[in-house]
N, C-alpha and C positions, 0 to 999 in steps of 0.2 A: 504494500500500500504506500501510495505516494507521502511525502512530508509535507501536506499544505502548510503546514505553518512557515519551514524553513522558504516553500516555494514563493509565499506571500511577502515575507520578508526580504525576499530578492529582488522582487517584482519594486517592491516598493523604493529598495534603494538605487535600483535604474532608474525607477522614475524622477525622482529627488536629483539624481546626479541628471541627469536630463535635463531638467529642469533650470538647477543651477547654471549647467553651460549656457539655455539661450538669454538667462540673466544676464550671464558676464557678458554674453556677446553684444547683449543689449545697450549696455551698461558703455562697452568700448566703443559703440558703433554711433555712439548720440553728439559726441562730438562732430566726428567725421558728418556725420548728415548736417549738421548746422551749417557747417563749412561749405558743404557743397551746394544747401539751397542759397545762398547769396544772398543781395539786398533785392535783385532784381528779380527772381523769382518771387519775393514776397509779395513786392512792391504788383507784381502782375498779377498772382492769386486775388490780393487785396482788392482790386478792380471790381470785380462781380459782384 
């Protein structure tokens, strides 16, 4: 018989470490986008 608990427990720290990465990526990536939407993309969104 399988070990659902042990399985559960696996399950669940992939998900968390999962998790954690698209935070970090998040997290790194929020600069970089500021940067690259500019003055003049905003200025353009702002329009409508």
């Amino acid at each position: 018989m399988p070990a659902y608990n042990e399985m559960y427990l696996a399950l669940f720290r992939a998900t968390e470490k999962a998790a954690n990465i698209l935070i970090e990526a998040q997290q790194k990536m929020r600069g970089t986008l500021h940067l690259r939407i500019g003055y003049g993309a905003k200025a353009r969104y702002n329009q409508k």
